[in-house]
N, CA, C and O of each residue as an XYZ file, in Angstrom:
888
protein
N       0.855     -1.201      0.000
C       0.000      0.000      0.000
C       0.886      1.244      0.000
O       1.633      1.458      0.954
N       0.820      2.083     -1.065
C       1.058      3.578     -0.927
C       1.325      4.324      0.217
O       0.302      4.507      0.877
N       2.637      4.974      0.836
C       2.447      5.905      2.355
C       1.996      7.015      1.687
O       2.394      7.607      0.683
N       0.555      7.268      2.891
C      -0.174      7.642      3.291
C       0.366      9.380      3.149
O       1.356      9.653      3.828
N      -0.156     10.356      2.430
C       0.229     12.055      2.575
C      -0.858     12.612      4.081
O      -2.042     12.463      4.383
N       0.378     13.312      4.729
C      -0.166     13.843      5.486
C      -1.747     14.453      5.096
O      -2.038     14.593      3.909
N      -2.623     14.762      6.054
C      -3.474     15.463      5.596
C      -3.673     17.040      5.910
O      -4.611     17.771      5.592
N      -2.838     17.247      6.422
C      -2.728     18.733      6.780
C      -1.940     19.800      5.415
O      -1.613     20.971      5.606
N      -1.769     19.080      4.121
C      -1.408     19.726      3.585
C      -2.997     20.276      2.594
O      -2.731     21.089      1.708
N      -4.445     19.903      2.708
C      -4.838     20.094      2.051
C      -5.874     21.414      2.618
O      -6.715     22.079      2.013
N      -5.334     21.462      4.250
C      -6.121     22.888      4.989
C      -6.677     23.774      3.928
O      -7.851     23.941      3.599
N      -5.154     24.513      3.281
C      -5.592     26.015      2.612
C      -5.732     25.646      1.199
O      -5.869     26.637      0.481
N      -5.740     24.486      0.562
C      -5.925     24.699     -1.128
C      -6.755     23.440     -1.385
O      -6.987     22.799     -0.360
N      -7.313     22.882     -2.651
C      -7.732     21.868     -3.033
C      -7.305     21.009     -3.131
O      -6.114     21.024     -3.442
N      -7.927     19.809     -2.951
C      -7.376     18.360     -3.043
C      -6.639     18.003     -4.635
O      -5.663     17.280     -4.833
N      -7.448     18.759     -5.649
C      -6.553     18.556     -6.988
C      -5.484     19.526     -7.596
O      -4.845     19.537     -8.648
N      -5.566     20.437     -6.354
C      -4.004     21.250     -6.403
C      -3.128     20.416     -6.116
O      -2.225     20.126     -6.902
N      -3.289     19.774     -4.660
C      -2.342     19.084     -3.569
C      -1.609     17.748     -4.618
O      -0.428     17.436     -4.767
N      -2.822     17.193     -5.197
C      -2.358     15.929     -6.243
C      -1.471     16.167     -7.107
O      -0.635     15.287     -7.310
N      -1.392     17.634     -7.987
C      -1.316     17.825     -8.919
C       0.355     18.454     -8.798
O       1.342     18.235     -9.500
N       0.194     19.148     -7.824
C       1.889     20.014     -7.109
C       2.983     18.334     -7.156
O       4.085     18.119     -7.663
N       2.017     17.419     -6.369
C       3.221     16.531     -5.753
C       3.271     15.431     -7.337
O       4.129     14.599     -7.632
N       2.243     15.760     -7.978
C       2.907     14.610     -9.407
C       3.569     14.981     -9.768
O       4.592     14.310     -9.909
N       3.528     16.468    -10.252
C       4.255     17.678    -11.129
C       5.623     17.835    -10.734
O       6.474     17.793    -11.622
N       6.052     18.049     -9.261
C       7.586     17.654     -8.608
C       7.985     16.494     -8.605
O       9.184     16.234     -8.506
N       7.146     15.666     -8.701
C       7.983     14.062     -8.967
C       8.226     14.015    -10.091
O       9.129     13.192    -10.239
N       7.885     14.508    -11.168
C       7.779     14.516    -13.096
C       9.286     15.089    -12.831
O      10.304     14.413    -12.980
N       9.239     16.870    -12.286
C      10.840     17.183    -12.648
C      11.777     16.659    -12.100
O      12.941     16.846    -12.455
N      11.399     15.853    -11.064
C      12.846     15.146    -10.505
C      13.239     13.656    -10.664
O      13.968     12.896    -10.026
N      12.290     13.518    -12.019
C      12.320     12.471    -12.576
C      12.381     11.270    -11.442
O      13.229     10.387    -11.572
N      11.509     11.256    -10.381
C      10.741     10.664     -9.627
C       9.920      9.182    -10.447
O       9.965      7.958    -10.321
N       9.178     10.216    -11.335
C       8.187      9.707    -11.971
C       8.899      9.592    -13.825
O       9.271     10.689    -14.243
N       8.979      9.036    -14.294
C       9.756      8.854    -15.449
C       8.907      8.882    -16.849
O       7.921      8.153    -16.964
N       9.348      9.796    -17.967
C       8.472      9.698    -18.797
C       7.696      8.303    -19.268
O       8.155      7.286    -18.748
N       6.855      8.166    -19.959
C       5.959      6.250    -20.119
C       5.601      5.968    -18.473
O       4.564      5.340    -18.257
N       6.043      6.205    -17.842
C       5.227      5.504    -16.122
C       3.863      5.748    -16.167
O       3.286      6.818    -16.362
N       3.349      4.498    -15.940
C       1.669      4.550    -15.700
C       1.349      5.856    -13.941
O       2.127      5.891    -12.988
N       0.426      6.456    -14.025
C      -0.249      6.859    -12.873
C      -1.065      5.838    -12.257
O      -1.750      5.170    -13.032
N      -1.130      5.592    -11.079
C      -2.267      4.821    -10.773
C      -2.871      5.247     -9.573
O      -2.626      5.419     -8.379
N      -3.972      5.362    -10.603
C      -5.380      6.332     -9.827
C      -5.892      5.894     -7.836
O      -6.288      6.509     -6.846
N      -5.610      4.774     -8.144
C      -6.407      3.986     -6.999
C      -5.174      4.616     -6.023
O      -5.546      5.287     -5.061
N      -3.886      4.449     -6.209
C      -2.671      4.464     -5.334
C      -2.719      5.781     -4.853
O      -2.780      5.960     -3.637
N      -2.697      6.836     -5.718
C      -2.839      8.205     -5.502
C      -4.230      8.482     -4.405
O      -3.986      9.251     -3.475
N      -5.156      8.102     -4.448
C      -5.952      8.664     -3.976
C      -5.815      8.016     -2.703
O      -5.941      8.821     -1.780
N      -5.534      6.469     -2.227
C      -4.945      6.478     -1.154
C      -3.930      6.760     -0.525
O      -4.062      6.637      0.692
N      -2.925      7.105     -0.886
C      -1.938      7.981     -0.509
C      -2.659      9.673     -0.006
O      -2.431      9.723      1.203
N      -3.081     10.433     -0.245
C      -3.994     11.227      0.140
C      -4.997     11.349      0.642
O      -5.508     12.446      0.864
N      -5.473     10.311      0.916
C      -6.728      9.957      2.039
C      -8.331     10.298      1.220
O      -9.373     10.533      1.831
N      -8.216     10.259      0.080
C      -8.966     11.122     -0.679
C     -10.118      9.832     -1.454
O     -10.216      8.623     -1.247
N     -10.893     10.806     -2.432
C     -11.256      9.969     -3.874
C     -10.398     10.402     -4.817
O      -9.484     11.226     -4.843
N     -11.274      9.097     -6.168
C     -10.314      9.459     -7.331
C     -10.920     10.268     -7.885
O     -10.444     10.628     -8.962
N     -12.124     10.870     -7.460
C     -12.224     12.135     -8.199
C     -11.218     13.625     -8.113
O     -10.789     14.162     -9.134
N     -11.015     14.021     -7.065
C      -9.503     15.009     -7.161
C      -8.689     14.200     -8.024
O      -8.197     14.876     -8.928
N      -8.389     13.029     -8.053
C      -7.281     12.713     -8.318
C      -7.145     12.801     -9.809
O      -6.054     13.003    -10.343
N      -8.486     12.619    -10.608
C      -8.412     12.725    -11.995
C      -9.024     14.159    -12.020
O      -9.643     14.212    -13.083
N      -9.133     15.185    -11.454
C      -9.440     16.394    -11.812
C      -7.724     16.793    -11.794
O      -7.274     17.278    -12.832
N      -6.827     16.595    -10.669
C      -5.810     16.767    -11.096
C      -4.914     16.589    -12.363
O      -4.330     17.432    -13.045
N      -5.021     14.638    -12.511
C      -4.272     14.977    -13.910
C      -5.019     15.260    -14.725
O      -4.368     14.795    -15.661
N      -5.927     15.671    -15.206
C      -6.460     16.664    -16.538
C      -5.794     17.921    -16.340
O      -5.382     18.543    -17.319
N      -5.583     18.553    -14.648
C      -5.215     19.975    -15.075
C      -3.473     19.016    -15.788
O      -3.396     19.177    -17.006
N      -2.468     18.308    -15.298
C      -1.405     18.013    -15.596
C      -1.478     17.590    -17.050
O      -0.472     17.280    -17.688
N      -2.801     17.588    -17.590
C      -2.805     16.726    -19.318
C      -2.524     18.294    -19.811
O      -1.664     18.579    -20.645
N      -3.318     19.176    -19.214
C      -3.074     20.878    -19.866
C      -2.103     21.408    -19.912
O      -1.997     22.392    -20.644
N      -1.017     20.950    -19.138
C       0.078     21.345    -18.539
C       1.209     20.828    -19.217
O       2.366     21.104    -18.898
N       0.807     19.890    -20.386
C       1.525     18.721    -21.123
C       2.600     17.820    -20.213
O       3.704     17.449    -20.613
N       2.043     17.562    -18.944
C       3.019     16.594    -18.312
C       2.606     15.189    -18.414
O       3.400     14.263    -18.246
N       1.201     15.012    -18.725
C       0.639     13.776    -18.259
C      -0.325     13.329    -19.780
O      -0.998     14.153    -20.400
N      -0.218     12.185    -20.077
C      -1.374     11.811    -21.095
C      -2.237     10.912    -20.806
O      -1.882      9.956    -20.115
N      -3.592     11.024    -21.282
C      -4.564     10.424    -20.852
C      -5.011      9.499    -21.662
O      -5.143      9.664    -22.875
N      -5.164      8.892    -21.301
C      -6.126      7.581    -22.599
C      -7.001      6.592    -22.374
O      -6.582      5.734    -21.597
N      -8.414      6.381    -22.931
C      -9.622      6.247    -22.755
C      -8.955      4.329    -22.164
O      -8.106      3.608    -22.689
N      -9.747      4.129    -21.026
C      -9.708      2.356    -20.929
C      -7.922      2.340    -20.674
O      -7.705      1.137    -20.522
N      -7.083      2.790    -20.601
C      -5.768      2.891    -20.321
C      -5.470      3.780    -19.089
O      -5.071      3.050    -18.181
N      -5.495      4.568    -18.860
C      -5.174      5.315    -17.942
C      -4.445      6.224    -17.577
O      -5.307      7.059    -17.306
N      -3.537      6.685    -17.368
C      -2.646      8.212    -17.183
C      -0.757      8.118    -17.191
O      -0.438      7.327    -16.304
N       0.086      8.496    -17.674
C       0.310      7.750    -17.917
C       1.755      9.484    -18.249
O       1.551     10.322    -19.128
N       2.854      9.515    -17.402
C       3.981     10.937    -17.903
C       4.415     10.851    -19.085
O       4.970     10.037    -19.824
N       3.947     12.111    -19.089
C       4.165     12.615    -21.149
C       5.589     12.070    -21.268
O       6.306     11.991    -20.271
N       6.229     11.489    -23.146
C       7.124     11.425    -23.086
C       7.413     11.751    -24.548
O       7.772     10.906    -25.367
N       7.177     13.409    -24.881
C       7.202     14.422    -25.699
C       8.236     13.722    -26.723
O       9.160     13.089    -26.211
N       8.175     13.769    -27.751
C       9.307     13.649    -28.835
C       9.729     14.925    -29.184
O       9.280     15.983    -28.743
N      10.817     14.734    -30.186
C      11.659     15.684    -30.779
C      11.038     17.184    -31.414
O      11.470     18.308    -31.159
N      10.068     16.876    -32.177
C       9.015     17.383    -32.734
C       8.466     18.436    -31.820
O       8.646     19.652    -31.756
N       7.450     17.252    -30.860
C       6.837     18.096    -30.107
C       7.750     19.086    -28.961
O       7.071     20.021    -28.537
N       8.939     19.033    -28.492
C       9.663     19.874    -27.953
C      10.266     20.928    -28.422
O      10.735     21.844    -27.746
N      10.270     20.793    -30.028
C      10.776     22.268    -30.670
C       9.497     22.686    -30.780
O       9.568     23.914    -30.801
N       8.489     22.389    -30.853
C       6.952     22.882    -31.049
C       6.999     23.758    -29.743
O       6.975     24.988    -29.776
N       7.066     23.046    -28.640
C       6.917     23.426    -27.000
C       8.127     24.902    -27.311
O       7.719     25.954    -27.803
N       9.000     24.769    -27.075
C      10.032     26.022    -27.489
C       9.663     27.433    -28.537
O       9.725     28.654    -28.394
N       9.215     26.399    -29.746
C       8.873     28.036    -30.668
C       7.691     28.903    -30.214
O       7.471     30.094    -30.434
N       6.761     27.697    -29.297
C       5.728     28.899    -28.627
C       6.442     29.647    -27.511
O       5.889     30.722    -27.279
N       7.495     29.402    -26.758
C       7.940     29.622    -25.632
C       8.372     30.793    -26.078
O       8.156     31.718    -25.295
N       9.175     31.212    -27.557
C       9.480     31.708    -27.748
C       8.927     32.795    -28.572
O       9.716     33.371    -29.321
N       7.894     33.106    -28.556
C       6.744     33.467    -29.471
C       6.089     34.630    -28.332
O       5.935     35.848    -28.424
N       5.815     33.730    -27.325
C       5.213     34.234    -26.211
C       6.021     35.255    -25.263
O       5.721     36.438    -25.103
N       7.442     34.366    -24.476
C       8.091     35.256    -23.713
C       9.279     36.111    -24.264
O      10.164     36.585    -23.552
N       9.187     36.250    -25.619
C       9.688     37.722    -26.278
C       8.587     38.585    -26.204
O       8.700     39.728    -25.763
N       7.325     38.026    -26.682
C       6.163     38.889    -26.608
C       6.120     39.508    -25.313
O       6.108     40.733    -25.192
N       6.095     38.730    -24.356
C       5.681     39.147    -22.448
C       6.647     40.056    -22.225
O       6.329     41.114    -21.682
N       8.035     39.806    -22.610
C       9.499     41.054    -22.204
C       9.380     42.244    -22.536
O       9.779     43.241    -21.934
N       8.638     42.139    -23.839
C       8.478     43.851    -24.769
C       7.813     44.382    -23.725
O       8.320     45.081    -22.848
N       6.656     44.051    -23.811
C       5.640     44.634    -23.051
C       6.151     44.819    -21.289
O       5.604     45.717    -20.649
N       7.019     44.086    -20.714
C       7.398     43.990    -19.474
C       8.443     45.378    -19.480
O       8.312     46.232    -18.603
N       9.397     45.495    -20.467
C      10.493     46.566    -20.275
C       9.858     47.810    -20.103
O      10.004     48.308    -18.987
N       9.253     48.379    -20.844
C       8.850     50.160    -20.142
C       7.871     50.062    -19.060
O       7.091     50.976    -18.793
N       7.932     48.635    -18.267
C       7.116     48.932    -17.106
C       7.748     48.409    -15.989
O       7.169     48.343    -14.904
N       9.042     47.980    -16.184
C      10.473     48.141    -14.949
C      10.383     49.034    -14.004
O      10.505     50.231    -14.266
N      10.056     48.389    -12.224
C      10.290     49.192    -11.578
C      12.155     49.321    -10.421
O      12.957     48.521     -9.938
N      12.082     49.976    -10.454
C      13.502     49.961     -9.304
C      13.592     48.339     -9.142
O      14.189     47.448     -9.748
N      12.286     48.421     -7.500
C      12.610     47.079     -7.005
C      12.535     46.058     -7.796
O      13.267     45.131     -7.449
N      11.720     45.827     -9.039
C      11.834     44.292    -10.064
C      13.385     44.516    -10.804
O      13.854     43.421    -11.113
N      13.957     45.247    -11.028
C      15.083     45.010    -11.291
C      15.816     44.434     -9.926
O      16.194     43.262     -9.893
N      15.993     45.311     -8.817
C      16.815     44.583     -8.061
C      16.691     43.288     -7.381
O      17.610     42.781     -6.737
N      15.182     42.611     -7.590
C      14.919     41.154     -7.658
C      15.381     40.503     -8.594
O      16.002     39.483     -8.294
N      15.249     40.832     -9.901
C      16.183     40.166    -10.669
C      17.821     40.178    -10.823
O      18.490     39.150    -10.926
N      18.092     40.857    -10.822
C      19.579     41.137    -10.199
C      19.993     40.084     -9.024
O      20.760     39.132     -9.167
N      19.220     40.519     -7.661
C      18.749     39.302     -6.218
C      19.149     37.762     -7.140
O      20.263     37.258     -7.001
N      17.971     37.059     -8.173
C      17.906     36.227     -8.239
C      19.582     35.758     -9.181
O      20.263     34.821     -8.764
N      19.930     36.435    -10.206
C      20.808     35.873    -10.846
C      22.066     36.015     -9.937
O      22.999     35.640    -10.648
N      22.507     36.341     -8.825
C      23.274     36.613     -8.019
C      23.488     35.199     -6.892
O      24.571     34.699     -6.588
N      22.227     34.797     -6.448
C      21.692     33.428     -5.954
C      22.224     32.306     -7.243
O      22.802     31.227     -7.117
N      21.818     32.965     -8.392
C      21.963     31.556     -9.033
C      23.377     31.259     -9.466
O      23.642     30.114     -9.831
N      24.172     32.058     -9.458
C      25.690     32.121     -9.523
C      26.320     31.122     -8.725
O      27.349     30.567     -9.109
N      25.447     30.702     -7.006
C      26.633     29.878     -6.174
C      25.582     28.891     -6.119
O      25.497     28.391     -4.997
N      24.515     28.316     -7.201
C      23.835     27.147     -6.837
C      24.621     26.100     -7.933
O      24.861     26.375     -9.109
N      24.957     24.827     -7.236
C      25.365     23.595     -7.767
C      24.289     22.413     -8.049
O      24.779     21.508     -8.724
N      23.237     22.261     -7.766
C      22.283     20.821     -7.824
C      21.130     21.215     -8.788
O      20.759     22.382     -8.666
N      20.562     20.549     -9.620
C      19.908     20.439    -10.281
C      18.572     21.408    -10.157
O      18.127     22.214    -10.974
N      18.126     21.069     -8.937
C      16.937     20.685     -8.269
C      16.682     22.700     -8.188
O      15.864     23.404     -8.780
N      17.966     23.131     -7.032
C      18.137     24.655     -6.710
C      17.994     25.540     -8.236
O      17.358     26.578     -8.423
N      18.717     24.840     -9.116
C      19.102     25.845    -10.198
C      17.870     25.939    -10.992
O      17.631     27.122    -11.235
N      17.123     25.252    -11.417
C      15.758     24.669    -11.929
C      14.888     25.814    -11.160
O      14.490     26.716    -11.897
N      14.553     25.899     -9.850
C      13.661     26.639     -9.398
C      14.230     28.196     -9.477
O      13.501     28.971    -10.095
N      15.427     28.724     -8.930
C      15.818     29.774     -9.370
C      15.418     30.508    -10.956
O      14.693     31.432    -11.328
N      16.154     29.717    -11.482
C      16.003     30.489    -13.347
C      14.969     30.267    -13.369
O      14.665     31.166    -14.153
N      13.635     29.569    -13.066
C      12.010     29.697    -13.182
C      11.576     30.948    -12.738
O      10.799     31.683    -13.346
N      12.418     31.297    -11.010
C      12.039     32.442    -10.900
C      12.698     33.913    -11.448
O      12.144     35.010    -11.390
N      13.581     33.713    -11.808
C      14.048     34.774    -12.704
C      13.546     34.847    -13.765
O      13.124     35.993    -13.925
N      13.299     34.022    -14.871
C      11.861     34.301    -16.134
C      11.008     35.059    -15.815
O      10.822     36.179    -16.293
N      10.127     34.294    -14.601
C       9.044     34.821    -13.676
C       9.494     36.448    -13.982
O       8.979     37.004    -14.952
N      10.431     37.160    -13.161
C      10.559     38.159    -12.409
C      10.932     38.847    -13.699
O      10.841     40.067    -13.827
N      11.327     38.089    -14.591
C      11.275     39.401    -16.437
C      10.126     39.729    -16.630
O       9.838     40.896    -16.895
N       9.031     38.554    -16.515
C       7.786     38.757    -17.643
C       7.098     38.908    -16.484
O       6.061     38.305    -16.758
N       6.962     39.342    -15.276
C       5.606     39.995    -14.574
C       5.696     41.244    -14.571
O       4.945     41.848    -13.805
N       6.373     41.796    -15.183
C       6.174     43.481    -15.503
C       5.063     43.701    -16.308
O       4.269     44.621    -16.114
N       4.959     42.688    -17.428
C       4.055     42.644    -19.051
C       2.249     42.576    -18.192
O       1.307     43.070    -18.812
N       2.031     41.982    -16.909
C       1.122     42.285    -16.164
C      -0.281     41.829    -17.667
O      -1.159     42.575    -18.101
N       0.020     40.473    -18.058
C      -0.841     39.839    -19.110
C      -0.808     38.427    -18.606
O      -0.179     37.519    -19.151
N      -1.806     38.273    -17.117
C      -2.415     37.231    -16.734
C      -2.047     36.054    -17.252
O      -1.351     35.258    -16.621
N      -2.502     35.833    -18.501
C      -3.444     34.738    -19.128
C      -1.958     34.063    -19.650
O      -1.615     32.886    -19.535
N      -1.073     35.367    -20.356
C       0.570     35.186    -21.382
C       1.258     34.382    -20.095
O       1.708     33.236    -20.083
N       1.187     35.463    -18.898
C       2.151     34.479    -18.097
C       1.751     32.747    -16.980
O       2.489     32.214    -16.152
N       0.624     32.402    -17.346
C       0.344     31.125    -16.976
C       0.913     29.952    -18.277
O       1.481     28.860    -18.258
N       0.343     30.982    -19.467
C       0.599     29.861    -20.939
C       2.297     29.618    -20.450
O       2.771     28.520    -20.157
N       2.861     30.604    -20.451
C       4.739     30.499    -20.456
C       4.810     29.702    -19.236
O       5.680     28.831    -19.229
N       3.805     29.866    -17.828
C       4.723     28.520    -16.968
C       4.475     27.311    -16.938
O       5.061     26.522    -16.197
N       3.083     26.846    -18.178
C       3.265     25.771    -18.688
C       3.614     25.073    -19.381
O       3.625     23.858    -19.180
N       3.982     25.610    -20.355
C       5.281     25.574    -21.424
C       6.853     25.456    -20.675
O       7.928     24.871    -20.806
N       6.293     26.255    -19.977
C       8.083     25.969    -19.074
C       8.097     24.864    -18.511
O       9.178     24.275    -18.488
N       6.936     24.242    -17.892
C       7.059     23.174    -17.030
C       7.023     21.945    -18.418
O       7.789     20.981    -18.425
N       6.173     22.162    -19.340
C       6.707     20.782    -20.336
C       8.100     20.108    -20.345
O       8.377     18.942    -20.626
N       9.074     21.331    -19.891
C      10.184     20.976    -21.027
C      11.390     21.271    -19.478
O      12.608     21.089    -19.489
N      10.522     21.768    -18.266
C      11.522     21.522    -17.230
C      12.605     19.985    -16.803
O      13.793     19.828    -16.521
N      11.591     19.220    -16.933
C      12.249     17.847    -16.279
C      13.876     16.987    -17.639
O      14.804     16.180    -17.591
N      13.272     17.830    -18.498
C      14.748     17.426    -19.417
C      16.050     18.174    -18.823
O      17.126     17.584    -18.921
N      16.019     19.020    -18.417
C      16.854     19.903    -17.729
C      17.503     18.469    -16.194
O      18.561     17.867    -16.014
N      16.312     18.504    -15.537
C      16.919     17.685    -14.288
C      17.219     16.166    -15.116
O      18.172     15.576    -14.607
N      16.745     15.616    -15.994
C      17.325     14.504    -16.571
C      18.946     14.381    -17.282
O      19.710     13.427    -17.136
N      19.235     15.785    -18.177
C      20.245     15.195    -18.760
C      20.950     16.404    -18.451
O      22.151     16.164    -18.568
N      20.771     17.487    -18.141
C      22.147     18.746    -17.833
C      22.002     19.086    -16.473
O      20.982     19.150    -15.787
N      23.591     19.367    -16.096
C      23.633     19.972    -15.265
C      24.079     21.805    -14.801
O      24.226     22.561    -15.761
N      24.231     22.295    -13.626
C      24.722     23.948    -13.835
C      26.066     23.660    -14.555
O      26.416     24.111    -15.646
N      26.662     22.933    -13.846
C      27.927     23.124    -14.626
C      28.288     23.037    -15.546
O      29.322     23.652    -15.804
N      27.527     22.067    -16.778
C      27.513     22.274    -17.941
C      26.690     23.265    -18.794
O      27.074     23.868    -19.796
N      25.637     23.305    -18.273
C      25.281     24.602    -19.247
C      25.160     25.807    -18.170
O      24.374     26.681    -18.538
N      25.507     25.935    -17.464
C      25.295     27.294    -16.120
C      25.670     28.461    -16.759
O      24.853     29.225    -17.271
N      27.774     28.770    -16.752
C      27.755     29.596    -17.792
C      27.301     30.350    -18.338
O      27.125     31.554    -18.147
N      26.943     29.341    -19.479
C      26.614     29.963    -21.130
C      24.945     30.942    -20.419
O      24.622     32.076    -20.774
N      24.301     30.206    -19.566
C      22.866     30.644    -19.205
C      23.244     31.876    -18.518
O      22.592     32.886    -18.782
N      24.504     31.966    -17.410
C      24.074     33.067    -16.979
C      25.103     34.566    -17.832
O      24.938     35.699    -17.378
N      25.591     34.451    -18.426
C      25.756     35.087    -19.297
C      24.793     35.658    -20.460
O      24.777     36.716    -21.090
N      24.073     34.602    -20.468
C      22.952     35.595    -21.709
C      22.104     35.766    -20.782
O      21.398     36.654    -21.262
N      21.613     35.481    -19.601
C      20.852     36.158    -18.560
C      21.403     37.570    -18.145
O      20.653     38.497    -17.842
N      22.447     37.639    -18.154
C      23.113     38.842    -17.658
C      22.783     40.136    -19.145
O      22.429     41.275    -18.842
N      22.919     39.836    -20.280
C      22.577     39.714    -21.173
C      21.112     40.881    -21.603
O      21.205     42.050    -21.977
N      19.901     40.103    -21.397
C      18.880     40.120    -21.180
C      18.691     41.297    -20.248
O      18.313     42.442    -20.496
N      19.114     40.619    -18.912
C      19.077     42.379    -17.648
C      19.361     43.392    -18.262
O      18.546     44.213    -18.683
N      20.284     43.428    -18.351
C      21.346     44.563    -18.957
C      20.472     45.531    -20.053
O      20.473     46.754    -19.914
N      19.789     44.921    -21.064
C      19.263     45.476    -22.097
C      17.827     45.993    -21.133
O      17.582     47.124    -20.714
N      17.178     44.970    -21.003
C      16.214     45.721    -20.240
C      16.700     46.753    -19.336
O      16.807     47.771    -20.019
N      17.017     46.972    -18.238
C      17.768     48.384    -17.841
C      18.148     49.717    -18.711
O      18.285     50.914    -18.457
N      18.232     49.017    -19.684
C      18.710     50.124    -20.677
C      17.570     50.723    -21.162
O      17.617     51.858    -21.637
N      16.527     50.071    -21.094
C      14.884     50.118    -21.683
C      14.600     50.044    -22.937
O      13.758     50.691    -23.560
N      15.741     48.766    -23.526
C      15.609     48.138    -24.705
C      15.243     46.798    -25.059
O      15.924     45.773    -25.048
N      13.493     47.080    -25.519
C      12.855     45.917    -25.439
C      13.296     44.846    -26.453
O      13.237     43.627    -26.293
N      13.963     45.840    -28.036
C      14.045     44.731    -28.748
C      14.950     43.992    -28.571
O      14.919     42.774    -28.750
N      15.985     44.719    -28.150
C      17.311     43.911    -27.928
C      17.129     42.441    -26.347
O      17.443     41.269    -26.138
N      16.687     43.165    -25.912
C      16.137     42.530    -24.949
C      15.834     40.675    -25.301
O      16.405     39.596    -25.147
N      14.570     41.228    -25.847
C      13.681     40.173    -26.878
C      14.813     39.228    -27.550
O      14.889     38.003    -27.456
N      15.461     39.891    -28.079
C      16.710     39.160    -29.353
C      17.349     37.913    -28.004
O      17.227     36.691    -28.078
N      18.156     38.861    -26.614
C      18.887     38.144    -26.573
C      17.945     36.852    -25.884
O      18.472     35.755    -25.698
N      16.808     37.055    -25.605
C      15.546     36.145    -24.967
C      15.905     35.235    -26.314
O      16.348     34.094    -26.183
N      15.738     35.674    -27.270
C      15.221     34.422    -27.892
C      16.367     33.690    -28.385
O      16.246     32.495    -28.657
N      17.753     34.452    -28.562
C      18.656     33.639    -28.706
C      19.344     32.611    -27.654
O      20.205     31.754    -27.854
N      18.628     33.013    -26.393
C      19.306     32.314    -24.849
C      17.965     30.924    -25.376
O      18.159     29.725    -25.172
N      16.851     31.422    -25.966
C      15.934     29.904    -25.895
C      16.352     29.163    -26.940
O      16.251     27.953    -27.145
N      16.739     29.858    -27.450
C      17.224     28.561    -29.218
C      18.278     27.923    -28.682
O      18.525     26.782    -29.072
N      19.034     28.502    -27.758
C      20.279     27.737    -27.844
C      19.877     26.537    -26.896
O      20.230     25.387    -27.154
N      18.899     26.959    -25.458
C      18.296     25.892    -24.563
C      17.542     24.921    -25.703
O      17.562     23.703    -25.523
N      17.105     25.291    -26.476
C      16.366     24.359    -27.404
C      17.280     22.946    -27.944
O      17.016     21.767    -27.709
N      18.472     23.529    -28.769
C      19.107     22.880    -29.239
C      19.992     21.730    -28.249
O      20.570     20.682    -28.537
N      19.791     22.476    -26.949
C      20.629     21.513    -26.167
C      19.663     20.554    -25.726
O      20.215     19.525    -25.337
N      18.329     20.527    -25.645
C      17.569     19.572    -25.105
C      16.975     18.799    -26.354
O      16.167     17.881    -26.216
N      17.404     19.208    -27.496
C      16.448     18.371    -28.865
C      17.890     17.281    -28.830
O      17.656     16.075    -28.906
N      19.234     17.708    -28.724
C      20.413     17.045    -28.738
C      19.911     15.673    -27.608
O      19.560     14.570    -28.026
N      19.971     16.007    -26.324
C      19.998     15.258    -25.056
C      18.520     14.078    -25.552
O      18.596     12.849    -25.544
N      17.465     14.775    -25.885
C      16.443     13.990    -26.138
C      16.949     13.108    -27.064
O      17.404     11.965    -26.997
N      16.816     13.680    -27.695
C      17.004     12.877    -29.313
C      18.238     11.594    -28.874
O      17.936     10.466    -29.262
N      19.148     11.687    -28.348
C      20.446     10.920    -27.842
C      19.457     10.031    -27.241
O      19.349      8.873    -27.644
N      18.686     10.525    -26.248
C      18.199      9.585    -24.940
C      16.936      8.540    -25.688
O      16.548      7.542    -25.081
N      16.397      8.898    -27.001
C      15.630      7.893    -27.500
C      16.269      7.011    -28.927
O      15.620      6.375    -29.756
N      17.158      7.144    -28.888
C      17.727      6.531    -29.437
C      17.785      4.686    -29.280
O      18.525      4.027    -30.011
């Protein structure tokens, strides 16, 4: 039998948040491995729950492109091909050049010196796990200036598609660097209150993340 989730984590939010947080962190820490079946019955006892949260959860995770569903089969971690990950990227990139424009002439003091804060943090992080949540929140802290709801949920699900390749096949030390250099990059122009340039080096810091995870994938299905 499944150990049992506390139940005090479901006080302040919903039962298909609570499901959905702890699949979603097992997905990036490759916990849960792309092709692994979900199983409904296990989950919901592990949470003390029904399987109704439990499949309201993964539908939100099918939206989220972490999880696939299939009729008489069951649920089951996305395991995106080549294709579909440059697909996942050119919207990424479509979108959070779009979100930056609009974010730069609305830079205040303190969101710069949070971003600044964050790439400063991410300079002395070594583990997968730290560096992953940092640069999420530094994206974050570019594109909530653009103050377009709807743009910045699409970008953190798109981000989360294509997070867990990151904790699977690279680490900071191999691509850290090159990232925080065109992060530095990116600041810099924005400060200057240059959206396009800005944008450029956004989208040249994602092509290049692109190419390194179509490489790693593509290797890993081989």
């Amino acid at each position: 039998m499944p150990e049992r989730i506390a139940t005090p984590q479901l006080k302040y939010r919903t039962a298909p948040e609570v499901v959905a947080e702890y699949i979603r962190d097992a997905i990036y820490r490759n916990e849960l491995l792309p092709g692994q079946q979900l199983q409904q019955e296990e989950l919901a006892i592990k949470f003390g729950i029904s399987r109704i949260p439990v499949r309201d959860a993964l539908r939100q995770l099918q939206g989220e492109g972490l999880v696939d569903l299939y009729p008489n089969r069951g649920a089951f971690v996305s395991n995106p091909g080549v294709e579909e990950l440059r697909e996942v990227f050119e919207l990424r990139i479509l979108l959070e050049t779009y979100a930056l424009k609009l974010a730069v002439p609305n830079f205040t003091k303190q969101e710069f010196e949070l971003c600044s804060s964050l790439l400063t943090h991410l300079e002395s992080v070594a583990n997968r796990a730290d560096w992953s949540r940092i640069d999420q929140a530094f994206h974050a802290a570019l594109y909530a200036p653009c103050k377009q709801s709807r743009t910045l949920t699409l970008i953190d699900n798109l981000r989360g598609s294509v997070n867990r390749f990151y904790f699977l096949y690279l680490s900071p030390e191999s691509y850290g660097p090159d990232c925080l250099r065109e992060h530095r990059q990116i600041l810099k122009a924005c400060q200057k209150r240059d959206a396009e340039a800005a944008a450029g080096f956004l989208e040249a810091h994602l092509r290049r993340s692109l190419a390194e995870v179509e490489s790693v994938s593509a290797s890993g299905q081989q």
